[in-house]
N, C-alpha and C positions, 0 to 999 in steps of 0.2 A: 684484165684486172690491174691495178694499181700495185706497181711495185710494192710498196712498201705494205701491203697488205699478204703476209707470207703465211706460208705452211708448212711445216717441220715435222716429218715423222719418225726418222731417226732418235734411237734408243740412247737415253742419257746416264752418263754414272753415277751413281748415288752409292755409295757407301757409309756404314754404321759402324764403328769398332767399339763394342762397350767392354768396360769388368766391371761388375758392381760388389759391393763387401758390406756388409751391415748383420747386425742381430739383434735381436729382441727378449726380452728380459720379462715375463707375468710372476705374481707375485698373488695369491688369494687365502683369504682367511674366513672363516665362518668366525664369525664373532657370536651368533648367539644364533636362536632359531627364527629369527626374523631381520638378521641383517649378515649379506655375505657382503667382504669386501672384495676389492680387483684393483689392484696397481699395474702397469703396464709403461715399458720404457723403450724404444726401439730407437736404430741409430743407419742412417744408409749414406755412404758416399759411391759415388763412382768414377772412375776415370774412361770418360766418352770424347770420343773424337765423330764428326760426321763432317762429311763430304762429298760437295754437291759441282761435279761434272756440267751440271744446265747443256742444252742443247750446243750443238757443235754449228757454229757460223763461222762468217770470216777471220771473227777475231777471239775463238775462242781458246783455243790451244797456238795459241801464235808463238812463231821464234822469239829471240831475242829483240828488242826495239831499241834505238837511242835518237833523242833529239836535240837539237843544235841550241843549245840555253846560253844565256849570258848567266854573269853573276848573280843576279834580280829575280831569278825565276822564269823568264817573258825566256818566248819561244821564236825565230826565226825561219822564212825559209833562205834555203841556199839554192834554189834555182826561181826561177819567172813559171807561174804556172799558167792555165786556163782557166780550171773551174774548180774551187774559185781563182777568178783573176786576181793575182796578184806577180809583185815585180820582186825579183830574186834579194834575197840579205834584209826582209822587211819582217816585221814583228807578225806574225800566225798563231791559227789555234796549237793547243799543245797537243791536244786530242785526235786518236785516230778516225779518219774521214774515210766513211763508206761509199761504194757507188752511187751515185753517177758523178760526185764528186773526185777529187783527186783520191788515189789511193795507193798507198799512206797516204800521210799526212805530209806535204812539202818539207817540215820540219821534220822528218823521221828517217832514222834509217833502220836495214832489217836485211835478214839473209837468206828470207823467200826469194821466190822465183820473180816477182813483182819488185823486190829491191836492187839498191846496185850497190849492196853491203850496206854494213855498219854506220861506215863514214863514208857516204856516198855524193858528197861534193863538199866545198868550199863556198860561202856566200863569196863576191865578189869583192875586192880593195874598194875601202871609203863607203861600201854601205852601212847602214846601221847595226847589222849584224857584226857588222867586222870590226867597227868602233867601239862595239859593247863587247870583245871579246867575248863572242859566241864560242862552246866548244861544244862537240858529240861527249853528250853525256848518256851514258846505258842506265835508260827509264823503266826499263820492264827488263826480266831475264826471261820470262816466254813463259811457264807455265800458269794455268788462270784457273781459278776454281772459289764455289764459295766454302769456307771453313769451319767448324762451330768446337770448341775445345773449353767452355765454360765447364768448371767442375762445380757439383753440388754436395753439401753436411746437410742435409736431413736429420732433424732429431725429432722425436716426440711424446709426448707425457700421458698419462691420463689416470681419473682415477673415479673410480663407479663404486655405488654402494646400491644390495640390490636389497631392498625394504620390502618386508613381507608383514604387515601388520594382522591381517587375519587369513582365513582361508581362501575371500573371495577376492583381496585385492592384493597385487602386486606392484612397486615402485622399481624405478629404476631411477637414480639421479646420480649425475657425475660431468666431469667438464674434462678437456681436453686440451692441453697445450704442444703444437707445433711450432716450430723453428726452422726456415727456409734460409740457409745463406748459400751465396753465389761467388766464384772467385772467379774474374773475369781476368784474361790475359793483356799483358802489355803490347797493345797493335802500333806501337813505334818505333821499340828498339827489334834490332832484326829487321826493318824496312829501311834501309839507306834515302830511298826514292819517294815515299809516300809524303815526307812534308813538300816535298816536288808538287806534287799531285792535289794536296789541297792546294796550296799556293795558285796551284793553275787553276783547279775547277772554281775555286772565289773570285777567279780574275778575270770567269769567261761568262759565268752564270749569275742569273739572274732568277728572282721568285718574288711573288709579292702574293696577299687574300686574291684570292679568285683563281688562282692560275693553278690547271693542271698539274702541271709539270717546270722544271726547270728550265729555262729558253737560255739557250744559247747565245754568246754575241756573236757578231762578226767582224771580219777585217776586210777595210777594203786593198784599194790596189797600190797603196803605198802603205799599208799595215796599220790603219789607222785604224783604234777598235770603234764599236756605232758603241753608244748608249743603251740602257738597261730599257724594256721597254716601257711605257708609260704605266704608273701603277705599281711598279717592282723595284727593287737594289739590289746590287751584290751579294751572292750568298754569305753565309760565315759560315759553312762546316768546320768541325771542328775533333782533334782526331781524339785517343785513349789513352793512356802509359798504365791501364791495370787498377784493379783494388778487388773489395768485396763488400757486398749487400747483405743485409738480413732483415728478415722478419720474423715478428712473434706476432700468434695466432691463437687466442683462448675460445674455446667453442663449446659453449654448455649445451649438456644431453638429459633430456625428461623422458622415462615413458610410463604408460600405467597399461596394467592388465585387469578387467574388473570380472569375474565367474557371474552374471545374474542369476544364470540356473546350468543344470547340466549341459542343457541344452543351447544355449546363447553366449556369449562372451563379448567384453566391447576392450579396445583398444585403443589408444592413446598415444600419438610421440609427436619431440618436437626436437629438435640438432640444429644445430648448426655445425655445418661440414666446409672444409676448405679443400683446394683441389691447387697443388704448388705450381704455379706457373713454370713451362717449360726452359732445361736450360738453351735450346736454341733459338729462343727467344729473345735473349735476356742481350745479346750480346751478336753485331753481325761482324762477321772478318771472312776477307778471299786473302790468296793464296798471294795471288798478284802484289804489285806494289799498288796498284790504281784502284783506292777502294773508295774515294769518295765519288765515285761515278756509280758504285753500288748502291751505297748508304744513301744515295741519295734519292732514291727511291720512295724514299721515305718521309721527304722534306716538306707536302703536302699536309702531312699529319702534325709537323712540328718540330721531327727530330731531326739533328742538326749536329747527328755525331753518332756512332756506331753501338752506344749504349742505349736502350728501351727500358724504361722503367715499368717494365712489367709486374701486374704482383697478383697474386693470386686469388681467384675469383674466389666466394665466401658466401654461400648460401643457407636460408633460414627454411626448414621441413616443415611442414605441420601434415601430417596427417590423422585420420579418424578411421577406426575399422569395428564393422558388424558383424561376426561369426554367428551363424544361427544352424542349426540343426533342425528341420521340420519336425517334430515331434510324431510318432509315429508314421513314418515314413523312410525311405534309402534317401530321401534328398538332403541336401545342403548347400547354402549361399554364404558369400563374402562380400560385402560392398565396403568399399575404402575409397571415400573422397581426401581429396589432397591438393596444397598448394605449397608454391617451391617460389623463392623471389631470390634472385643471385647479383651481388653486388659486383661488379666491375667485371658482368660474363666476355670471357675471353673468346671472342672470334678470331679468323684464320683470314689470313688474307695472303693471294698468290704472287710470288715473285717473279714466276715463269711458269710456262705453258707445262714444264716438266712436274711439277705438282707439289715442288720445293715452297713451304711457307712461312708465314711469320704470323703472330700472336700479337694482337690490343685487346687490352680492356676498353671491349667495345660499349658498355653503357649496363642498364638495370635490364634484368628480364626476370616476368615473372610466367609461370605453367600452374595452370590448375586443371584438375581434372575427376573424374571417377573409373574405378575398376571395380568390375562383379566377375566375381567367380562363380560358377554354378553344380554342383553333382549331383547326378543319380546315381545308385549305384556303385557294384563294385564289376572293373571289367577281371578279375578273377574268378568271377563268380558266372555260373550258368543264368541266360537272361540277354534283357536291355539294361544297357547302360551306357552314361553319356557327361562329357565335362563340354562346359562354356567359358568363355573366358572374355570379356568384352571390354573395351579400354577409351573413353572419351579423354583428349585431350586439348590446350588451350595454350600457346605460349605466344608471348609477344617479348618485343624488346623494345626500351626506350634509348634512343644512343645518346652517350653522355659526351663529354670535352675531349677534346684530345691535347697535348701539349700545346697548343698553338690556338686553341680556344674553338677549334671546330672539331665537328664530327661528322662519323659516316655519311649522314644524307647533307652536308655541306658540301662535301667531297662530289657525292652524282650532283650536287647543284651547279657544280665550276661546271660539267660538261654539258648539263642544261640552258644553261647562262653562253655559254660558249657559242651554241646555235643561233640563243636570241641573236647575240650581238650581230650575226647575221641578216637579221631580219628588220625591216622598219618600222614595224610593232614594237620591237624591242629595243632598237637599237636609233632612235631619231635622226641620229646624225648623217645617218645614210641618205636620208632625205635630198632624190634628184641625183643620187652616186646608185646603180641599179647594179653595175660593171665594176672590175677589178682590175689595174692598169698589170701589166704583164712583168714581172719582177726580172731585174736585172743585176749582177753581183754590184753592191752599193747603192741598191734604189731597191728596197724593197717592196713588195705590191701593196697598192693602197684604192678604197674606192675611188671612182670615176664615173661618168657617164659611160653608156655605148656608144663608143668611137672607135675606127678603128680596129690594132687585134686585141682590143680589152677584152679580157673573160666575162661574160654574164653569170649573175651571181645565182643560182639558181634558189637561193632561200630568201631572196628579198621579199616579196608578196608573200609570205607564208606569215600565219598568227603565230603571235611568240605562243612558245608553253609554258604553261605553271611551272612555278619550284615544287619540290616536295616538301611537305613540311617539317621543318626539320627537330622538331617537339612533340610529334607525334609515335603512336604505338606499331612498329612493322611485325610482321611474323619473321619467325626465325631462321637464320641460315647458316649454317656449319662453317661457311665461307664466304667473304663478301663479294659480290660481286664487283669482277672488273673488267676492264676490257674484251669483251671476247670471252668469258672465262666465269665459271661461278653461278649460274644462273638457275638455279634448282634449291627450295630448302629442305629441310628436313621433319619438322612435326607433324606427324598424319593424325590428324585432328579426332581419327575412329577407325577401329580396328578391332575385327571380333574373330576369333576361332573355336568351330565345334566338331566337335570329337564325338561322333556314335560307335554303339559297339556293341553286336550279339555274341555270346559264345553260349554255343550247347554243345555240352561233353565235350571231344574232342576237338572241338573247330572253332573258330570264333572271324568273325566281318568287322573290319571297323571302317568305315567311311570316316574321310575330315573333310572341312571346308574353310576359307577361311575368305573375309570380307576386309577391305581397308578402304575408308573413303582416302579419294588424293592429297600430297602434301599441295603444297604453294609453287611457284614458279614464275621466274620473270624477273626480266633485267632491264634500266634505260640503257645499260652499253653495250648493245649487242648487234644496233642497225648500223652501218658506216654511209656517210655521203662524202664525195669530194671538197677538198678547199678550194674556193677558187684562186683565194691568193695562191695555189703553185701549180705552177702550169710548166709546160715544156719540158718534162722530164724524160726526153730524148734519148739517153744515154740509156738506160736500164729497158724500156719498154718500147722502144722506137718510134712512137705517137708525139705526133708536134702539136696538137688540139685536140680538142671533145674529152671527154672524162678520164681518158685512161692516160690521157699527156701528164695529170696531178698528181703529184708528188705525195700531198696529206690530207690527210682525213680527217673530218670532226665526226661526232655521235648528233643521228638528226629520231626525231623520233619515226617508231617503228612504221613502217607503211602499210600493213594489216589494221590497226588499231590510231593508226592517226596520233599517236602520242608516244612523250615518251615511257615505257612500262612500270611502274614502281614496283618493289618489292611484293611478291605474291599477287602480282597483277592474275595468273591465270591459276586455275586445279589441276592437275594431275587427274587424270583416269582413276576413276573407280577400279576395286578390283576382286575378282571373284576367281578361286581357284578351289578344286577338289584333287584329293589323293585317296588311295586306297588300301588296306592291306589286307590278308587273308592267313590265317593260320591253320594249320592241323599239327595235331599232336595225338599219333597214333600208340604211341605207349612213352612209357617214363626216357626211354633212351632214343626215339628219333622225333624229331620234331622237321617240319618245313612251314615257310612264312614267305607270301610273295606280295611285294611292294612296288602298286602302280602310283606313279606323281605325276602332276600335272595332268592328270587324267580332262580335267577343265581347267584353261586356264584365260579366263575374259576379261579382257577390258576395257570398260568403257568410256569412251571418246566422247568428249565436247563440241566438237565441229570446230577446231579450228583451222584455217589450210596449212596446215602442219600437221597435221594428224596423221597417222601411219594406225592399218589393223594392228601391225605387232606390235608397236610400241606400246609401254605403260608408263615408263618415266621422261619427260623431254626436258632439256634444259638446252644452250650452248652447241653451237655446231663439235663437231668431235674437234679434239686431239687440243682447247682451249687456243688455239691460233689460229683455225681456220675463220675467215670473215664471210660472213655473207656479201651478197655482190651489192648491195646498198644502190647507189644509184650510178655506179662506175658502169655496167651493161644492162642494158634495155631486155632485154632477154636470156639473163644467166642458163644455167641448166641446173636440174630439179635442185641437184646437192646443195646449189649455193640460192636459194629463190628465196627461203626462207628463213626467219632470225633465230628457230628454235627448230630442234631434232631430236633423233633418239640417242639416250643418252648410255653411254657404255660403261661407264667407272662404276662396276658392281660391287667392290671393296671399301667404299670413301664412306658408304652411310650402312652397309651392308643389306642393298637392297639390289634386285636387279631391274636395268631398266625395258628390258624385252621379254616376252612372252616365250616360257619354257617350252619345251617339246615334252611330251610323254615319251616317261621312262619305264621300264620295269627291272623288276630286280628281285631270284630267285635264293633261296641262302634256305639250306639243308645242313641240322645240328646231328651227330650221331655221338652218342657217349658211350665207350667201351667200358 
């Protein structure tokens, strides 16, 4: 496999330290017999620290660092390296360099076993370092973690009047005022090193529309930096010194109750509800001095400094309910149709494989749906008796702007786009360049003919793919899909549970069952192919040619389905499960009741080759870093053959993704 396609199962630290303090104040008065009133005042702050360990690499828990700076910011090396080539006392990146690169970084010192201290040389007399009075300045003190310490004031109002005009109808009418401020800390003072570190990451990085990610520059052998690539400039991160946010939030509440007869009732409501965006959301900080290498994670979306204007998602209810009692009969139904539209719904997007995230208001989304309830019966009573409970559902989302004037399916288009430009469908220019000449430090790769050891470009004949459209309705997902990572949603479109139940005299049987049609599933970033541009990556993986020499990876679409996946490309398994329980109750003081689950539990498969008997939910290989083998080996083994699996994170939706085993369970009551 491709180096840099890794897998990490090692347990990360994540700590939570909260206090929270607040109280709440009602206030109600019967004003007459037809109008009660309700005041209501509540008040919550907290003081929350959270702290996020991420997975343990080379450079995560690192000693102390220093790098060799002149007065200007710019970084030198103090010896001659290889890779990359460059000549000792010359301008380098500031940033630490991972295998099969130099490591550290020429400019660095450190008091691992890989360093030779601190100050671990001298550029040479009359080179550029030495004339810019370079000196070892300590850029990092070694510990690395991400931080979150925004505190939040919570206040909120409201006030209801509940109208009773006659016997058959009831009012409810009242509104609601919240108040969400945020005191965010000052990420400057206490950082000696961090305007170091933007200084550096502006002076190396590059981003323009379309681009993934942040490209790095380079230096060649006399420290000459290359240009920003075509299409992009200089970042501008930009760092915090503190303040606070707020928002006010009025949200009016309707309902009615209408008696038509003893036996029916209709109901009526409509709210608008707000839900306060979180505070590690609002604001990102590590531990570290180097955080615009964090933040900048983010710079796709637009932001372009450690603060997210996040605000709180704000949704409008409506629903409608039919109470009916059968008229001479033990039955009764509830039917409640309902639709829910939520302005600026907040999605979750991962920052690591360890399940650490962050919060956009990703766009509009609206859920409609119906639920019937059904009864016979009473199960206290000797007999049949029986509840239903059925639930059709319907959500999509529209995604809206982000800072920077894109949005989420802009985002999977850069990786779509990225393939084209591969291809000479999409990309014309390549027209008679099929090959990729072989990348050298200061000559980076570029198309060519087949001559020679150029790499062949293995996506040139291939048809471009479609964009997804990026004004269109997707179904929804808890989290957006990214690299590797996220591939599964959440709305199960139907889902029903029935509950039977005999008791004569002392005994009673109740069977359940319960039915769910599948949620959605499916990701474009989840197939990897080779770049051709990096080849020879000798040092990590020992391969001098063929796919596993490659360095990087782009997202090609999936090789099952010929394209790349969009949002809720596939279903989720049907799913059918029974339990059981059984009671006796031989007098007022002992009772036993034994409960068998999963007694059935099926589900059924679509035929994809991915498919597993056990499985019921797939999404993402495990652990959100492992890659499929894409087109690096010809032959993977099972675990890596395919772009989707069975999916284990049974807490994140609280659903599980694998087929239970029958249980039972025995529980005898005695009362003295």
């Amino acid at each position: 496999m491709s180096a840099n396609l890794v897998f990490g199962g090692q347990l990360p630290d994540y700590e939570v330290n909260e206090h929270k303090y607040g109280g709440k104040l009602d206030y109600s008065n019967q004003l007459s017999d037809k109008h009660l009133l309700e005041l209501t005042a509540s008040y919550l702050t907290a003081h929350l620290e959270t702290i996020s360990g991420q997975f343990g690499t080379f450079l995560s828990y690192a000693s102390p660092t220093t790098n060799l700076v002149d007065g200007a910011g710019n970084c030198y090396t103090y010896q001659a390296t290889t890779n990359p080539a460059q000549n000792a006392g010359v301008r380098t990146s500031c940033f630490p360099q991972l295998p099969p690169a130099a490591y550290p970084n020429p400019s660095q010192g450190c008091v691992d076993f890989w360093c030779s201290g601190l100050v671990p040389g001298n550029p040479p007399p009359g080179s550029p370092a030495a004339l810019a009075n370079a000196q070892w300045l300590v850029t990092e003190p070694g510990p690395k973690a991400q931080i979150d310490k925004v505190k939040p004031y919570f206040s909120g109002y409201s006030i209801n009047d509940q109208f009773r005009p006659n016997d058959k109808l009831t009012m409810n009418l009242g509104v609601r005022l919240d108040e969400f401020a945020y005191r965010f800390d000052d990420l400057a003072s206490g950082y000696p090193a961090r305007a170091f570190w933007y200084h550096a990451f502006n002076n190396e990085f590059c981003f323009g529309p379309g681009f993934t990610a942040p490209v790095q520059r380079t230096f060649d052998v006399n420290g000459v930096e290359s240009a920003c690539p075509a299409g992009s400039s200089p970042t501008n991160l930009q760092n915090f010194t503190g303040g606070t946010v707020n928002r006010a939030i009025y949200q009016p509440r309707f309902g009615a109750t209408y008696n038509v007869s003893p036996d029916m009732v209709l109901r009526a409501t409509y709210g608008r509800y707000v839900r306060p965006a979180a505070t590690s959301y609002q604001e990102f900080n590590v531990i570290q001095q180097d955080s615009p290498l964090f933040i900048s994670t983010f710079i796709n979306m637009g932001y372009n400094g450690p603060i997210h204007d996040l605000h709180p998602d704000t949704a409008n209810n409506y629903d409608f309910s039919v109470e009916q009692h059968l008229h001479g009969t033990d039955m009764a139904y509830k039917l409640t149709p309902l639709y829910r539209s939520t302005q600026g719904q907040v999605q979750f997007l991962s920052l690591n494989a360890q399940g650490v995230l962050a919060g956009i208001n990703a766009g509009q989304q609206n859920s409609y749906g119906v639920e019937l309830a059904f009864t016979k019966g009473s199960f206290a009573r000797d007999g049949f008796s029986m509840q239903v409970g059925m639930t059709y559902l319907n959500s999509t989302i529209k995604y809206g702007p982000q800072p920077n004037g894109q949005n989420v399916i802009d985002l999977l288009n850069n990786f779509v786009s990225q393939y084209n430009s591969y291809t000479l469908a999409g990309n014309p220019a390549l027209s008679g360049l099929p090959c990729f000449t072989v990348a050298v430090p200061g000559s980076p790769s570029v198309p060519a003919p087949c001559v020679g050891t150029n790499t062949p470009n293995p996506y040139y004949s291939q048809p471009a793919q479609p964009l997804f459209d990026r004004t269109a309705r997707y179904t929804t997902y808890s989290v957006i899909p990214a690299p590797f990572n996220n591939a599964n949603g959440y709305a199960t479109p139907f889902d029903s549970t029935f509950i039977f139940n005999y008791k004569h005299k002392n005994w009673n049987v109740t069977p359940s069952f319960t039915f769910s049609d599948g949620e959605s599933y499916g990701s474009p970033l989840v197939w990897p192919g080779y770049d051709p541009k990096t080849c020879g990556n000798t040092a990590s993986t020992g391969a001098t040619s063929g796919p596993q020499s490659r360095s990087g990876f782009i997202f090609t679409p999936d090789k099952y389905t010929g394209r790349f996946d969009t949002l809720g490309a596939f279903r989720q398994p049907t799913r059918l499960t029974m339990s059981l329980g059984l009671g006796w109750q031989p007098t007022d003081r002992v009772g036993a009741s034994l409960t068998v689950t999963s007694l059935i539990d099926h589900c059924y498969q679509h035929n994809f080759p991915w498919d597993s008997a056990t499985t019921c939910i797939y999404a993402q290989l495990p652990s959100n870093l492992l890659a499929p083998a894409g087109n690096f080996v010809a032959n993977p083994p099972i675990q890596l053959a395919f772009p989707y699996g069975s999916w284990y994170n049974n807490t994140e939706i609280g659903q599980e993704g694998q087929k239970s085993p029958t249980s039972c369970s025995l529980e005898m009551n005695f009362k003295l």
